[in-house]
C-alpha positions as CSV (number, residue, x, y, z in Angstrom):
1,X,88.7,-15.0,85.2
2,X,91.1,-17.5,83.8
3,X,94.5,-17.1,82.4
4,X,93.9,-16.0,79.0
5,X,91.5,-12.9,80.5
6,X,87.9,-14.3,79.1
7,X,85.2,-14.9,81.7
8,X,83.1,-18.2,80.8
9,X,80.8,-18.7,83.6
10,X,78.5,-20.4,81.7
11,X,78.6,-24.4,81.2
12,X,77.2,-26.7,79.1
13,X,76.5,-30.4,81.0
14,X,75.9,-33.6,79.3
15,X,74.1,-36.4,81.0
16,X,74.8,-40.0,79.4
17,X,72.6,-43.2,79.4
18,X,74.5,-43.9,82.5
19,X,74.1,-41.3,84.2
20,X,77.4,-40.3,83.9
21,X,78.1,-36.1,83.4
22,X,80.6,-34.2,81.4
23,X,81.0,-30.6,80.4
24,X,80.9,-30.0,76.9
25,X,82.6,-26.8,77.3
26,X,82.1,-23.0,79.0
27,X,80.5,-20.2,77.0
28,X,80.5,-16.3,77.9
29,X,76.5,-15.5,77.3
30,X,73.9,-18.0,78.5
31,X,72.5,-17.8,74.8
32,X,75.8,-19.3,73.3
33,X,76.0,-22.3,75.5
34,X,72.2,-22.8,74.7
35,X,72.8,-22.4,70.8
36,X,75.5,-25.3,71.1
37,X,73.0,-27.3,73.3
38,X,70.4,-26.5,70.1
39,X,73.0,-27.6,67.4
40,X,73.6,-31.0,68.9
41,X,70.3,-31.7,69.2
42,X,69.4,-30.9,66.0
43,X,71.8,-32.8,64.8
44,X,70.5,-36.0,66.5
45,X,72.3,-36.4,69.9
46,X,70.1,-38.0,72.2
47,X,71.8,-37.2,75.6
48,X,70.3,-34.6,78.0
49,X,71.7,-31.4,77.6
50,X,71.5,-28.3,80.2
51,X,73.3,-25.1,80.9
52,X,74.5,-24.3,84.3
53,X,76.3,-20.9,85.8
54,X,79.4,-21.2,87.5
55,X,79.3,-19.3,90.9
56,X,82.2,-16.6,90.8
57,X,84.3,-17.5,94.4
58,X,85.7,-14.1,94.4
C-alpha cells in the first residue's frame, strides 16, 4: 500500500525498439492496466505492451 492508501499492484511495461523497459503506470484490476494496453494499441503504438503483478513484500 502506498501513501495515498490505494493498492496498485498491477503494472503496465513497455518494451522499446531497443530493448529498453519503462512502466507506463500501476492499475488496481488486471483488466484496467489491460484496457490501457488496448487503447494504445489501438491507437497505433507499435511497442510491446504487457501487464505484470507486483509481488506484495509484506
Amino acid at each position: 500500500m502506498n501513501d495515498s492508501g490505494a493498492v496498485l499492484p498491477w503494472l503496465v511495461i513497455r518494451e522499446d525498439d531497443n530493448g529498453n523497459r519503462y512502466r507506463v503506470g500501476r492499475y488496481a484490476t488486471r483488466d484496467e492496466a489491460q484496457h490501457v494496453i488496448d487503447t494504445l494499441e489501438d491507437c497505433g503504438h507499435q511497442q510491446l505492451y504487457w501487464v505484470e503483478r507486483i509481488r506484495s513484500t509484506a
